[in-house]
KEDREN-998713 format. One line per 3 residues: number of its first residue (from 0); their letters; for each residue x, y, z of C-alpha. Coordinates in nm, 3 decimals, padded with zeros to 5 digits, always signed. Each point is the difference from the previous one (the first is absolute). Example, Ala and Ser with C-alpha at 12.3 -4.5 7.8 and 13.67 -1.06 7.14 Angstrom:
! KEDREN-998713
0) as) +01.230:-00.450:+00.780 | +00.137:+00.344:-00.066
//
This chain:
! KEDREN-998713
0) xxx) -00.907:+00.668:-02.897 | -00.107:-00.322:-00.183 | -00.389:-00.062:-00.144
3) xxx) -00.118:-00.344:+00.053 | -00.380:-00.172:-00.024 | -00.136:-00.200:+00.203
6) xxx) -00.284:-00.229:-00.079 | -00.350:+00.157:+00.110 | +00.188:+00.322:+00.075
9) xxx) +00.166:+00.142:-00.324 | +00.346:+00.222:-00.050 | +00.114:+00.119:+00.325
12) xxx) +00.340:+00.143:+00.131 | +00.242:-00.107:+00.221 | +00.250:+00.195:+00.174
15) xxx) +00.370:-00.047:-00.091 | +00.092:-00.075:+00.415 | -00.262:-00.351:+00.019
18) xxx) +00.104:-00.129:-00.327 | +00.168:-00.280:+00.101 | -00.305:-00.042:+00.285
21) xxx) -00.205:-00.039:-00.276 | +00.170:-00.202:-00.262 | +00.145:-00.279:+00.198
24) xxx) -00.351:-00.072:+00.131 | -00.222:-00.257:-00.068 | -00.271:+00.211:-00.219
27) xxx) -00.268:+00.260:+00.118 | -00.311:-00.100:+00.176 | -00.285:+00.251:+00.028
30) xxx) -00.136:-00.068:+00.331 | -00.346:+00.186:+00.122 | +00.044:+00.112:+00.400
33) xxx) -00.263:-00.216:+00.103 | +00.238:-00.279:-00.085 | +00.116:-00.208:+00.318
36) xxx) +00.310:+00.154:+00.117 | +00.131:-00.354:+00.080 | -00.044:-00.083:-00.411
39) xxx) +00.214:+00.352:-00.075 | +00.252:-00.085:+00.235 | +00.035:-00.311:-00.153
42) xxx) +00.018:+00.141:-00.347 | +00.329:+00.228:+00.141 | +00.146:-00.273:+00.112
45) xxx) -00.059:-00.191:-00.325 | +00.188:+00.283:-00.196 | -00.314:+00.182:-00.170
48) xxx) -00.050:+00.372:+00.003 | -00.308:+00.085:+00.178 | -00.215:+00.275:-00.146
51) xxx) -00.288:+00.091:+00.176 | -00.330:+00.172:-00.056 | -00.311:+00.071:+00.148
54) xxx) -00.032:+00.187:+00.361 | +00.297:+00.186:+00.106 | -00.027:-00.029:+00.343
57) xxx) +00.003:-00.352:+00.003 | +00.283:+00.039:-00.234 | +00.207:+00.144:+00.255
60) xxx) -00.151:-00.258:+00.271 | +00.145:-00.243:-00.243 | +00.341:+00.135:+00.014
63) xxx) -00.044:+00.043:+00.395 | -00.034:-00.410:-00.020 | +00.283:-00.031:-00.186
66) xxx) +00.214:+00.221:+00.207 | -00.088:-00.207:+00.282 | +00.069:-00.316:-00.130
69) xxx) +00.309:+00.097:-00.246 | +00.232:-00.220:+00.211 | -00.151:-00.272:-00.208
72) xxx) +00.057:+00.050:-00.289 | +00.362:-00.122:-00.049 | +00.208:-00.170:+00.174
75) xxx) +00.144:+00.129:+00.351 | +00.362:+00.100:-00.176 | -00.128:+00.129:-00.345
78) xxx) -00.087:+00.418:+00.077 | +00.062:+00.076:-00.339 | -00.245:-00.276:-00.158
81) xxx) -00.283:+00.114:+00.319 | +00.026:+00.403:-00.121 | -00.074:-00.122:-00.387
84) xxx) -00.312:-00.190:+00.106 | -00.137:+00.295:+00.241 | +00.076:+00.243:-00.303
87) xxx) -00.185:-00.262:-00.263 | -00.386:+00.167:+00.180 | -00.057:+00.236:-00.239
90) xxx) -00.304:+00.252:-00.085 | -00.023:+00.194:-00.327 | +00.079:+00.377:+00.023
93) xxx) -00.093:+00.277:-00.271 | +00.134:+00.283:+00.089 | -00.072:+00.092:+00.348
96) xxx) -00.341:-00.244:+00.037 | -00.042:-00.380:-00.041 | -00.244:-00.046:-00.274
99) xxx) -00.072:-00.402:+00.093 | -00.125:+00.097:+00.397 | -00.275:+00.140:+00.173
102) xxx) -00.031:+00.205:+00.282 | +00.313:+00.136:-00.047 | +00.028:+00.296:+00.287
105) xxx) +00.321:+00.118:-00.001 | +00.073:+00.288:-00.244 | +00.402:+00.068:-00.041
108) xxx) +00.230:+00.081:-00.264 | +00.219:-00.348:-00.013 | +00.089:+00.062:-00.332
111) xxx) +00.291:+00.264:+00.147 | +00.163:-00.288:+00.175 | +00.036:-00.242:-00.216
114) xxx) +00.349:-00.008:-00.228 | -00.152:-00.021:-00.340 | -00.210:+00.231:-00.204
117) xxx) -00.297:-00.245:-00.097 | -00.092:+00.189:-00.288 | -00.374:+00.009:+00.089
120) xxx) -00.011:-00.435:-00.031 | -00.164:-00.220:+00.229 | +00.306:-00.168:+00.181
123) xxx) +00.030:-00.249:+00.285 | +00.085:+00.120:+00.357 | +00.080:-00.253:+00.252
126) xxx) -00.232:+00.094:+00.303 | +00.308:-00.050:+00.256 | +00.135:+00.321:-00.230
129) xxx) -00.312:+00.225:+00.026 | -00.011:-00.079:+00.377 | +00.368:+00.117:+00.009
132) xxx) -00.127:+00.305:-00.197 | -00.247:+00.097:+00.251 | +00.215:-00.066:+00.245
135) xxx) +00.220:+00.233:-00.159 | -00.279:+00.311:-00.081 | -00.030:-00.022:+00.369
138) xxx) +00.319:+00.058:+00.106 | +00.017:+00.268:-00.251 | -00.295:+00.169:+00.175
141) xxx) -00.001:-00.038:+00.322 | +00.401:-00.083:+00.087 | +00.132:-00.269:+00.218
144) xxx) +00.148:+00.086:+00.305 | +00.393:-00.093:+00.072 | +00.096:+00.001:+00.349
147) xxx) +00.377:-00.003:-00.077 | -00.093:+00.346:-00.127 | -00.285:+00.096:+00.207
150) xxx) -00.197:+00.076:-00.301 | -00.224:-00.077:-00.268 | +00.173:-00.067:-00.396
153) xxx) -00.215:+00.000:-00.308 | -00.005:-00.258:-00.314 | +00.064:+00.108:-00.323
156) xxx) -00.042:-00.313:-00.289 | +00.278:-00.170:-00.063 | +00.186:+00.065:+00.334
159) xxx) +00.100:-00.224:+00.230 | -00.144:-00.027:+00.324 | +00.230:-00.032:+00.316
162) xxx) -00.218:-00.258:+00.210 | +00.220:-00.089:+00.273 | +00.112:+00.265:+00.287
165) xxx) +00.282:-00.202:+00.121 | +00.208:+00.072:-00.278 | +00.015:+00.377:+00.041
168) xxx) +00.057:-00.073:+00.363 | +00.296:-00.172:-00.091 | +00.112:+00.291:-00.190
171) xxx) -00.052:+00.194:+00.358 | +00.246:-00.230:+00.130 | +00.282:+00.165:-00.249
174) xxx) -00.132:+00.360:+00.141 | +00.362:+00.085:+00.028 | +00.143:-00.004:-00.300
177) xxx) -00.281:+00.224:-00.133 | -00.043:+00.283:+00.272 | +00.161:+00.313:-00.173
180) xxx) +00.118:-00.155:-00.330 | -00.080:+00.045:-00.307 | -00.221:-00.319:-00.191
183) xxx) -00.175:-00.059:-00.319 | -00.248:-00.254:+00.031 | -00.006:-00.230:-00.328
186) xxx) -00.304:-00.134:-00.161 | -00.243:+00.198:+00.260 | -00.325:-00.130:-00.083
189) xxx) -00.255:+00.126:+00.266 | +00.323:+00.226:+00.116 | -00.016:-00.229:+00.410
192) xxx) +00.333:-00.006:-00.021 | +00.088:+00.324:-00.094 | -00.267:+00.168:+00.243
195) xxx) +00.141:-00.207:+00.259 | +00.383:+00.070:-00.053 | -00.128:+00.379:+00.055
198) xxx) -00.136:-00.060:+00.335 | +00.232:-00.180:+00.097 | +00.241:+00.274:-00.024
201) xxx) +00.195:+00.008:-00.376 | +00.141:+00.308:-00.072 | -00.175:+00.030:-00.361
204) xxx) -00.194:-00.255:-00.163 | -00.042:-00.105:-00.424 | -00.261:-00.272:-00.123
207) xxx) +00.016:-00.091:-00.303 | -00.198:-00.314:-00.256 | -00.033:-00.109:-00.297
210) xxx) -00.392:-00.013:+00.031 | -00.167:+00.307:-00.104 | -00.289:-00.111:+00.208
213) xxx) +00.221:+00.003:+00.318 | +00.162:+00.333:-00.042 | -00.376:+00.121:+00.056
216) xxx) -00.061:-00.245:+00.239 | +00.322:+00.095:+00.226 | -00.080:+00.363:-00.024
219) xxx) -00.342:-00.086:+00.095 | +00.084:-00.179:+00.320 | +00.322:+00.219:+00.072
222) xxx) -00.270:+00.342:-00.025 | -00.245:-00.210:+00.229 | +00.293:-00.102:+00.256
225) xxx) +00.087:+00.297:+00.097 | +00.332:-00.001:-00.091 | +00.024:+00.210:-00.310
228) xxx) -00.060:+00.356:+00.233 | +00.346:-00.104:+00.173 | +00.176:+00.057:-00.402
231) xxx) +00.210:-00.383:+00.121 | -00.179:-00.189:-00.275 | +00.093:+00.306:-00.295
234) xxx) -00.026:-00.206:-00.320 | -00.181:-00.305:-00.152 | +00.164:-00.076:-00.294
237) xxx) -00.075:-00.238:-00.360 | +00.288:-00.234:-00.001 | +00.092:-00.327:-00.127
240) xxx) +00.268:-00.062:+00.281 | +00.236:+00.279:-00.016 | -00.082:+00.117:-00.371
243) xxx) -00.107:+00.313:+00.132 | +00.158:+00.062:+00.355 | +00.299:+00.245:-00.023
246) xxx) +00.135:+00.010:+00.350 | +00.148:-00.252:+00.282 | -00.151:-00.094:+00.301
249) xxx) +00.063:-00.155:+00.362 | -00.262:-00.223:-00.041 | -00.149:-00.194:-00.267
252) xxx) -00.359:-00.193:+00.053 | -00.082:-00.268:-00.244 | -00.258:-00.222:+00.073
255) xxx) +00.113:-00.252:-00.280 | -00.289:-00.256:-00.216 | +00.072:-00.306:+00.181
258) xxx) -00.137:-00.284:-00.275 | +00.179:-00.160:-00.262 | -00.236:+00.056:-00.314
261) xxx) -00.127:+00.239:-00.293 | -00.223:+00.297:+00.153 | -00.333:+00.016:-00.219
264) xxx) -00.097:+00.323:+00.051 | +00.097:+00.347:+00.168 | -00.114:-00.132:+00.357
267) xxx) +00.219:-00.305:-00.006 | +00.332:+00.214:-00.100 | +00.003:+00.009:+00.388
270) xxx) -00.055:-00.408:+00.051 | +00.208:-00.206:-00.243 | +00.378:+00.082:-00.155
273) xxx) +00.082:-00.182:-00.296 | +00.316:-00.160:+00.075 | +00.065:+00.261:+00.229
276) xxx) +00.074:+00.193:-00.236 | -00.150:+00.286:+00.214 | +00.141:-00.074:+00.325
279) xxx) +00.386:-00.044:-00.204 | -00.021:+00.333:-00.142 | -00.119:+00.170:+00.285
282) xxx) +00.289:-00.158:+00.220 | +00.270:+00.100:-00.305 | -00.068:+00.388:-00.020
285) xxx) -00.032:+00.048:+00.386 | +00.357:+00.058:+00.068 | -00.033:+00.327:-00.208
288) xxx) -00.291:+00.166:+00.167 | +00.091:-00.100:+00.404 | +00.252:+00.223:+00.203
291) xxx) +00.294:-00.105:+00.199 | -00.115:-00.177:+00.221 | -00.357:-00.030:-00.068
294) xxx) -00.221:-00.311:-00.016 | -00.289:-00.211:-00.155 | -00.290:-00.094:+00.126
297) xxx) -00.119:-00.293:-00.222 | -00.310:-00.175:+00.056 | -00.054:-00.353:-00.053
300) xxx) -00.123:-00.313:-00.042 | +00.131:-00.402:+00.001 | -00.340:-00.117:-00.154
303) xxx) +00.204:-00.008:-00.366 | +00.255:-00.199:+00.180 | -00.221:-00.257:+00.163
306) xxx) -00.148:-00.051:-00.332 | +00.386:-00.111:-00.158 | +00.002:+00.311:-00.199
309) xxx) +00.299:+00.174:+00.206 | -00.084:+00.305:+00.127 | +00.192:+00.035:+00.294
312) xxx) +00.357:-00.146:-00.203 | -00.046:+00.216:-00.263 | -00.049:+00.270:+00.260
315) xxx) +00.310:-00.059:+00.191 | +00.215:-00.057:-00.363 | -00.116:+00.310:-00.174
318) xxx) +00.079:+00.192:+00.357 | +00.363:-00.120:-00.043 | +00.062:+00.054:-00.384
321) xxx) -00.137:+00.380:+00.056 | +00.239:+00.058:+00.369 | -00.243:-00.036:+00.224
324) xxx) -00.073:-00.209:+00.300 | -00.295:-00.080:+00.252 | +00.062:+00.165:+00.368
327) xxx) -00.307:-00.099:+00.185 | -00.371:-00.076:-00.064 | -00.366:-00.028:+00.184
330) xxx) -00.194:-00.292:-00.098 | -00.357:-00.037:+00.018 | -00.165:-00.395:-00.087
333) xxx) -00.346:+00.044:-00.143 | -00.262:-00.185:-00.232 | +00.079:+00.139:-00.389
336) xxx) -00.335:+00.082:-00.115 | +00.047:-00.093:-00.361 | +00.146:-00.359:+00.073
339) xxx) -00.148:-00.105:+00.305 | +00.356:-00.051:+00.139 | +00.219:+00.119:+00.275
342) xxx) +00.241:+00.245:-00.069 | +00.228:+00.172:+00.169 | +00.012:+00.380:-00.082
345) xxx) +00.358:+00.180:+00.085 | +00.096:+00.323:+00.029 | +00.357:+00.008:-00.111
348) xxx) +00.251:+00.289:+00.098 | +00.276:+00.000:-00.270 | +00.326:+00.203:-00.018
351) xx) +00.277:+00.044:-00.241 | +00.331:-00.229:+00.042
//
């Protein structure tokens, strides 16, 4: 957390995760909501941060307009530079309540889902972020439904959310190499993967993350599917990889970080890999926990390729170095929702040599 002040507002806080939003800008503008939204758009696409104040429902009817229109604000090929200008709206929090706004009607405790401890400061908080947060205390309330699982998961913070049912039906396509083995389902998160491994026949499941968040959050979801009175999912497990797994297994789920890049907080552990160095370490103490025999299931993603950073080499030469090869694979092509690009999203089955 850093304290800055900005003219006609005074000291306020900014979280650790929008720094660079913030300080490769072109200043802070405090902007009232009765301000055109044509003249704030504008301002975005100038560089400025955009604070507003005033009536909070035109607030969000603000960001609405800039949603809508978000395509222009960079060019056609920048994703990267478009995000940073959507995240540059900002409102001032305190707390749980935005001190600056009236007519504030919701009532929720945001503070729980944001990284940082703000130490009871005023601090910015892009409104594309608290949207995402109430987004989020939704989900965490009333579930989303899967239909690759028939049933509703729950949102913990800091978990990732599986958006996209075609990837776990790809994962139904590999059906038999799971039915009555044993598999351990890496870096769980909401536990989808694991709860669907057990109904689609696996002889004993393990999940296991690094994320104490989704170790509650997978024993949430794994309690609401159903699953857990059939003893197939018996353990949910703290783990940074294998740190704390003892035994071997048929079957090993990872569904790998698929960006190139330095995770900022606990949520994006499950985004970007830092040189891979995630993805290379998994892929290197594998061969000790699978059986004879047994496979991986790895999901991912060429969007880290497209963008020159080498995903899918460094894939294939870390597979070799380690005795390991790719067998077959489902692909799925889809928009990536954090680059605005097509990607295409593989499920790769991987054996030993």
């Amino acid at each position: 957390m850093v304290i800055i002040k900005i003219d006609n507002i005074g000291d306020i806080a900014i979280l650790d995760e929008f720094r660079d939003i913030y300080f490769n800008s072109n200043g802070f503008k405090l902007c009232h909501t009765s301000t055109k939204p044509s003249e704030i758009f504008a301002k975005l696409q100038n560089d400025c941060v955009v604070i507003l104040h005033g009536d909070y429902q035109k607030a969000q009817y603000m960001l609405d307009y800039i949603n809508h229109f978000e395509d222009g604000l960079a060019p056609k090929n920048n994703s990267a530079l478009k995000r940073t200008r959507l995240y540059r709206l900002n409102y001032i929090a305190y707390m749980n309540t935005f001190p600056m706004f009236d007519n504030v009607t919701e009532e929720h405790s945001f503070q729980e889902w944001l990284w940082e401890d703000m130490q009871g400061c005023r601090f910015l908080l892009p409104a594309r972020r608290y949207n995402r947060i109430l987004t989020d205390i939704k989900r965490a309330t009333d579930g989303i439904y899967l239909e690759a699982i028939k049933c509703k998961i729950y949102i913990r913070p800091f978990v990732y959310v599986p958006f996209d049912n075609s990837v776990p039906e790809m994962f139904k396509s590999f059906a038999e190499l799971i039915q009555n083995k044993t598999v351990i389902d890496i870096g769980t998160g909401t536990g989808v993967l694991a709860i669907l491994a057990a109904q689609m026949g696996a002889e004993s499941v393990t999940a296991s993350d690094i994320n104490g968040n989704a170790i509650e959050c997978a024993k949430i979801n794994i309690r609401a599917s159903g699953i857990e009175a059939k003893n197939i999912i018996y353990e949910v497990i703290y783990s940074d990889l294998f740190e704390n797994i003892k035994n071997t297994y048929d079957v090993i789920i990872f569904n790998a970080p698929w960006v190139m890049g330095t995770p900022k907080n606990l949520y994006e552990i499950a985004i970007y890999d830092k040189g891979y160095e995630l993805l290379n370490r998994f892929i290197e103490q594998t061969p000790k926990y699978l059986n004879e025999n047994g496979v991986i299931l790895l999901q991912y993603s060429d969007i880290s390729q497209k963008n020159g950073d080498g995903s899918i080499d460094n894939l294939h030469i870390i597979l070799q170095k380690n005795g390991l090869y790719i067998a077959d694979n489902k692909s799925i092509l889809r928009r990536n929702r954090l680059y605005g690009m097509m990607e295409r999203v593989y499920v790769f089955v991987i054996k030993k040599v």
